[in-house]
KOLBA-724163 format. One line per field, with one value per atom (N, C-alpha, C, O): residue number from 1; chain; y, z, x. Coordinates in Angstrom, 1 decimal. Atoms other than C-alpha are relative to their C-alpha. Example, Ala and Ser with C-alpha at 12.3 -4.5 7.8 and 13.67 -1.06 7.14 Angstrom:
// KOLBA-724163
i	c(1 | 1 | 1 | 1 | 2 | 2 | 2 | 2)
ch	c(A | A | A | A | A | A | A | A)
py	c(-1.2 | -4.5 | 1.2 | 1.2 | -1.1 | -1.1 | 1.1 | 2.2)
pz	c(0.0 | 7.8 | 0.0 | 0.7 | 0.0 | 7.1 | 0.8 | 0.9)
px	c(0.9 | 12.3 | 0.9 | 1.9 | -0.9 | 13.7 | -0.8 | -0.3)
This chain:
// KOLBA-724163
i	c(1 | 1 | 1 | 1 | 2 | 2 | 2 | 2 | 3 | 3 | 3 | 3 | 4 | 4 | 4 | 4 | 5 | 5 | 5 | 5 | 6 | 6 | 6 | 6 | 7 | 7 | 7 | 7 | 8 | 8 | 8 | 8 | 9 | 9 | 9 | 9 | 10 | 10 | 10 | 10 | 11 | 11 | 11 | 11 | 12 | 12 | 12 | 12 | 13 | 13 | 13 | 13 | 14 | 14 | 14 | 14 | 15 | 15 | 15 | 15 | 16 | 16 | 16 | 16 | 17 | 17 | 17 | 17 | 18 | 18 | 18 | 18 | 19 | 19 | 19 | 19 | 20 | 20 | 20 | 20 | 21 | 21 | 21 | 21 | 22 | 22 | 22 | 22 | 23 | 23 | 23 | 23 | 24 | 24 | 24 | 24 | 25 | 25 | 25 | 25 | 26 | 26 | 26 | 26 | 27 | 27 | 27 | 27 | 28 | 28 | 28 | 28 | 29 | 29 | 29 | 29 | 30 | 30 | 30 | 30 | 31 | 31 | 31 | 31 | 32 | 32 | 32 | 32 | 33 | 33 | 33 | 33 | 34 | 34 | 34 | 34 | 35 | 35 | 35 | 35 | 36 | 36 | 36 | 36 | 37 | 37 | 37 | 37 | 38 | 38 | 38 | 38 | 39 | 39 | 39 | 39 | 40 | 40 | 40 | 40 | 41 | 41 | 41 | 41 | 42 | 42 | 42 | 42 | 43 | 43 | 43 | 43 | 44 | 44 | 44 | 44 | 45 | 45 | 45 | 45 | 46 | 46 | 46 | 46 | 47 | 47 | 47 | 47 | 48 | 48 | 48 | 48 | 49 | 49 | 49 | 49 | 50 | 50 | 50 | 50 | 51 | 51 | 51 | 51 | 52 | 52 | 52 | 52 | 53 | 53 | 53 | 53 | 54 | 54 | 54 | 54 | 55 | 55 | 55 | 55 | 56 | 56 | 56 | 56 | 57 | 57 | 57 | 57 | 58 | 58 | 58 | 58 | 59 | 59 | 59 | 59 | 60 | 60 | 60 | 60 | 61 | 61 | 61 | 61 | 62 | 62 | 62 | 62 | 63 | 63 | 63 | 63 | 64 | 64 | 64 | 64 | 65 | 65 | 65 | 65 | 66 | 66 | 66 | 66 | 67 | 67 | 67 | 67)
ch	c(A | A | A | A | A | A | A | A | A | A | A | A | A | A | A | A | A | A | A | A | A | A | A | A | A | A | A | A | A | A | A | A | A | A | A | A | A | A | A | A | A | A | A | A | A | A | A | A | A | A | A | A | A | A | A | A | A | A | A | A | A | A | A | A | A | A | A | A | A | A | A | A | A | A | A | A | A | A | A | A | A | A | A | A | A | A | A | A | A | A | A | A | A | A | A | A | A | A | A | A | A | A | A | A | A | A | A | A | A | A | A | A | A | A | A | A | A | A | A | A | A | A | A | A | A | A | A | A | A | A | A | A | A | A | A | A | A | A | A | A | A | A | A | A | A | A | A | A | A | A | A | A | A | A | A | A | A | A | A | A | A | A | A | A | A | A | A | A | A | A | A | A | A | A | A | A | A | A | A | A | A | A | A | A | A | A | A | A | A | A | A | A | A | A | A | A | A | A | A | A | A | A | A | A | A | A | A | A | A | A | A | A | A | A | A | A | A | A | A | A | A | A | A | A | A | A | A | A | A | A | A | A | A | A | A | A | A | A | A | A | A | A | A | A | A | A | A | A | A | A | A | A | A | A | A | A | A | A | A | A | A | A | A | A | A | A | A | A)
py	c(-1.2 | 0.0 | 1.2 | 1.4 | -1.4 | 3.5 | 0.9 | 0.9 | -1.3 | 6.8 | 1.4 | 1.7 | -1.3 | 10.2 | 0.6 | 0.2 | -1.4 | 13.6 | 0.7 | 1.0 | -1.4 | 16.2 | 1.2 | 1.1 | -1.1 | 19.4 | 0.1 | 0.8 | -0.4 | 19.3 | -1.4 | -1.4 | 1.7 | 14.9 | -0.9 | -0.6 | 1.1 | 12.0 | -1.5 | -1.9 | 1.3 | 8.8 | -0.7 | -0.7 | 1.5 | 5.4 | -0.6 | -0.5 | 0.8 | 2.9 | -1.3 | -1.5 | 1.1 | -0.4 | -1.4 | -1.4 | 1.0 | -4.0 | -0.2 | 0.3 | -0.1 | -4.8 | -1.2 | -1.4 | 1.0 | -8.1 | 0.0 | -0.9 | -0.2 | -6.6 | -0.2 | 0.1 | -0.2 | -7.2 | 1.3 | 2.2 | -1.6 | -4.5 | 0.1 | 1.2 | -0.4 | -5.3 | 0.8 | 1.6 | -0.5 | -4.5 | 1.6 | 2.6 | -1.6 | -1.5 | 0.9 | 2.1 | -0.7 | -0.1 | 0.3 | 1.2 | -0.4 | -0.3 | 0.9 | 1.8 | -1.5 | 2.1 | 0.6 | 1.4 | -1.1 | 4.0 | 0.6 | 1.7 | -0.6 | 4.0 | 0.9 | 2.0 | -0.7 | 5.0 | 1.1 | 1.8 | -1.5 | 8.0 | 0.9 | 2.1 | -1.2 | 9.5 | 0.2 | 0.9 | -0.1 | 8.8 | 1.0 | 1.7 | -0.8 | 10.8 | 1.2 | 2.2 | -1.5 | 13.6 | 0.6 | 1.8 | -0.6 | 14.1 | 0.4 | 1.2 | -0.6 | 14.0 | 0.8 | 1.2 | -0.8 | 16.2 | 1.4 | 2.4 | -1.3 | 19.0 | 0.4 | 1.4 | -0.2 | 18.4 | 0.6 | 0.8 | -0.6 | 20.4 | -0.8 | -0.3 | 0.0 | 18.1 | -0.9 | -1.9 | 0.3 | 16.7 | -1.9 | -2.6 | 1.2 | 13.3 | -0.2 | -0.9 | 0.0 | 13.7 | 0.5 | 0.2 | 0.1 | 14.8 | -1.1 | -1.3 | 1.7 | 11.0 | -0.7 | -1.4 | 0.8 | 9.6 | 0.4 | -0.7 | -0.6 | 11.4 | -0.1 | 0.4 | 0.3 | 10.5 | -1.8 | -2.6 | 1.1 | 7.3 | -0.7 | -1.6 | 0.4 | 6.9 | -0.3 | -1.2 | -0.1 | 8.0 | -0.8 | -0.9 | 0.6 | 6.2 | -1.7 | -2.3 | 1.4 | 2.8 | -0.1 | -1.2 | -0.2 | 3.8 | -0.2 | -1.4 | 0.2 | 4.1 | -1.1 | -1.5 | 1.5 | 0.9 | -1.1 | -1.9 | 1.0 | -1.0 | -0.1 | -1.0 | -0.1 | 0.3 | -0.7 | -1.9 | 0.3 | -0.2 | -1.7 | -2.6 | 1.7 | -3.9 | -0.6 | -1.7 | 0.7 | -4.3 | -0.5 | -1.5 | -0.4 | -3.0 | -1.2 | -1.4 | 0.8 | -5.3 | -1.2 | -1.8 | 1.6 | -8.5 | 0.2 | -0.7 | 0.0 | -7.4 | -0.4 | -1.3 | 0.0 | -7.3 | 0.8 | 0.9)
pz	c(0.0 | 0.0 | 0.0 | 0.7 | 0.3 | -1.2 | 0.2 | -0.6 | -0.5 | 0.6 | -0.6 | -0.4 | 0.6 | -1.3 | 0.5 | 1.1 | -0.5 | -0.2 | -0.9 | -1.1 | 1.1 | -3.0 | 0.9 | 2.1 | -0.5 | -2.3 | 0.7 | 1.7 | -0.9 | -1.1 | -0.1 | 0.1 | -0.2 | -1.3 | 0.3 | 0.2 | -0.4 | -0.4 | -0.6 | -0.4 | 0.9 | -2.4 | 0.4 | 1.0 | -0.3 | -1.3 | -1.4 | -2.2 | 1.1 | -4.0 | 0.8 | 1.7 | -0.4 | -3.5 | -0.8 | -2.0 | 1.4 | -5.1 | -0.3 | 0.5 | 0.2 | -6.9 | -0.1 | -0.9 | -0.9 | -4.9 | 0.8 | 1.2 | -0.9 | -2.7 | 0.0 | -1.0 | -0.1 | -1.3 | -0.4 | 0.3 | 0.2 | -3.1 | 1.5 | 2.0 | -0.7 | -0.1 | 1.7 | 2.5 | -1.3 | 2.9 | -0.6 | 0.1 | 0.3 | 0.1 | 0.0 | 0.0 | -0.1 | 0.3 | 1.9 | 2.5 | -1.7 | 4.3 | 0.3 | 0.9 | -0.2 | 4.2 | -0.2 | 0.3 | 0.9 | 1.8 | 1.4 | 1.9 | -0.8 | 4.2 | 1.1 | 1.4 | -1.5 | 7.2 | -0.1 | 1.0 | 0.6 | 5.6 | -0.3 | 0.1 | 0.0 | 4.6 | 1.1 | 1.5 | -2.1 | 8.0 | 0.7 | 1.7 | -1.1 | 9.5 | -0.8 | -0.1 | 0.9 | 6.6 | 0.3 | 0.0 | 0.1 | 7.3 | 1.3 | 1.7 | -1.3 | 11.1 | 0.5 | 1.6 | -0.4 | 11.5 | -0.3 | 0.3 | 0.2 | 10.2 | 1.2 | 1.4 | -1.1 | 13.0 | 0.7 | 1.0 | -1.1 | 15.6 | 1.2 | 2.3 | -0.7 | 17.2 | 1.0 | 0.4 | -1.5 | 21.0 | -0.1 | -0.6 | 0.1 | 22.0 | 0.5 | -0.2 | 0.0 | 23.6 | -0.9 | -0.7 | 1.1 | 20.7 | -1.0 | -1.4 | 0.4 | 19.0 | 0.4 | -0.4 | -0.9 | 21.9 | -0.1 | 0.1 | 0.2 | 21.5 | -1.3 | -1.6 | 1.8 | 17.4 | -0.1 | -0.5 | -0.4 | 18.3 | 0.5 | -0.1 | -0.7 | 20.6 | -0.6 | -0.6 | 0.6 | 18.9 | -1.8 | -2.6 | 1.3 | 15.5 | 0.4 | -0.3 | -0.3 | 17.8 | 0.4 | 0.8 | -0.5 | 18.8 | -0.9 | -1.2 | 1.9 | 15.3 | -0.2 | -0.2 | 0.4 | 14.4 | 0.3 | -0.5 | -0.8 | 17.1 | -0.3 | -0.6 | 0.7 | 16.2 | -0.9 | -0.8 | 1.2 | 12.5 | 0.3 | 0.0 | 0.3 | 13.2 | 0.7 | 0.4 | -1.2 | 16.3 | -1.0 | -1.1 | 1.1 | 13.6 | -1.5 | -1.9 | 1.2 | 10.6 | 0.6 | 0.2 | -0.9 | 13.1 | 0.2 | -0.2 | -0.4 | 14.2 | 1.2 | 1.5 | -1.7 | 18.1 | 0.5 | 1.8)
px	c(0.9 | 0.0 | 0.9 | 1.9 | -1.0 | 1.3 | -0.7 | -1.6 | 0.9 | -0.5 | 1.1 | 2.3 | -0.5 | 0.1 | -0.4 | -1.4 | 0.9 | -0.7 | 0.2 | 1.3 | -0.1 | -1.2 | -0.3 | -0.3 | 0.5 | -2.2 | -1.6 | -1.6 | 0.8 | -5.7 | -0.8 | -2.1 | 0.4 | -6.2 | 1.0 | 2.2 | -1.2 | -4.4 | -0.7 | -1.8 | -0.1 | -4.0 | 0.0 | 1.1 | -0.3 | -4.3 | -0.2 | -1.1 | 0.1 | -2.9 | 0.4 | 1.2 | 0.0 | -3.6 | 0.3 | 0.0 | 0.1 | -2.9 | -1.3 | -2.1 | 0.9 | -5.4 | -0.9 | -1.9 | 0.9 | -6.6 | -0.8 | -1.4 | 0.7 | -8.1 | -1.4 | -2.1 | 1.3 | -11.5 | -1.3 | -1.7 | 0.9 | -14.2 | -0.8 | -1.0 | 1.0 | -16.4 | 0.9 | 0.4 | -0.9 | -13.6 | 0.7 | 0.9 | 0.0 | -12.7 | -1.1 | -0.8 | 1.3 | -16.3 | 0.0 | -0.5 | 0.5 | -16.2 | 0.7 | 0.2 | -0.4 | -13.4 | 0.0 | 0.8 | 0.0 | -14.2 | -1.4 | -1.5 | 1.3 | -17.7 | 0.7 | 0.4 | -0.3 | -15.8 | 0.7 | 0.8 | -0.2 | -14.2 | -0.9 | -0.9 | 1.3 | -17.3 | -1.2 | -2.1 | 0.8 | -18.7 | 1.2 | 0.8 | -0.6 | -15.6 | 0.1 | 0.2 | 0.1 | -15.6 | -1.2 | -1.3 | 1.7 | -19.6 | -0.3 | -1.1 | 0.3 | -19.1 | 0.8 | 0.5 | -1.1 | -16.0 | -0.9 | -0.5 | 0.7 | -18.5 | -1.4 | -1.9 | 1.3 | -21.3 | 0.1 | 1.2 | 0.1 | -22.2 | -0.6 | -0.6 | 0.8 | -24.2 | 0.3 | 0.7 | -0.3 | -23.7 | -0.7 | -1.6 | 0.5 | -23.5 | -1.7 | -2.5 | 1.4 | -26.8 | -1.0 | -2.2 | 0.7 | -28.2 | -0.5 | -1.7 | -0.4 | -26.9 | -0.8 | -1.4 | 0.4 | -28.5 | -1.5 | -2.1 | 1.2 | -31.9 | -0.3 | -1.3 | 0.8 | -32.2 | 0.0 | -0.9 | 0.3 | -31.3 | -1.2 | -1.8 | 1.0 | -33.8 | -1.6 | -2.5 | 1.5 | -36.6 | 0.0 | -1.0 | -0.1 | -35.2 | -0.8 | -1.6 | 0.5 | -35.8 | -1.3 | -1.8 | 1.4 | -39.2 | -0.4 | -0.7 | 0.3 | -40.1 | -0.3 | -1.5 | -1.0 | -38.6 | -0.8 | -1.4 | 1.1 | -40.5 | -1.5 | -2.2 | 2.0 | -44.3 | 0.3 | 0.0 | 0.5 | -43.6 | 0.2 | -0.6 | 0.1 | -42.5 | -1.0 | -1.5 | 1.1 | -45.1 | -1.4 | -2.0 | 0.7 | -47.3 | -0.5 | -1.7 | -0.6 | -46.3 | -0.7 | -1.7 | 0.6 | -46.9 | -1.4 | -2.2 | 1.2 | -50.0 | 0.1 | -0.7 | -0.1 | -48.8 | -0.7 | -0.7)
């Protein structure tokens, strides 16, 4: 593996055996740390979208079953 830095990117060259699907996860987790390095928003904020994402979650499936 060879990492470049140009002026305003940086290169990862890799062979070209590599797994696409282990290259997709870090490609994921770069644009997860590029997208959250811009946030403002508090872990308790995380913790409060969360919350109410699993609330959600649970009706629609309770829902679906007919529980």
């Amino acid at each position: 593996m060879i990492i470049e830095r140009k002026k305003n990117e940086v290169i990862f060259r890799l062979t070209g055996d590599i797994d696409v699907d282990d290259l997709q996860d870090m490609a994921d987790l770069f644009e997860f740390k590029e997208i959250s390095r811009k946030s403002k928003a508090s872990q308790k904020d995380v913790d409060k979208l969360v919350k109410n994402v699993k609330k959600g979650r649970w009706k629609k499936t309770r829902d679906e079953l007919g529980l």
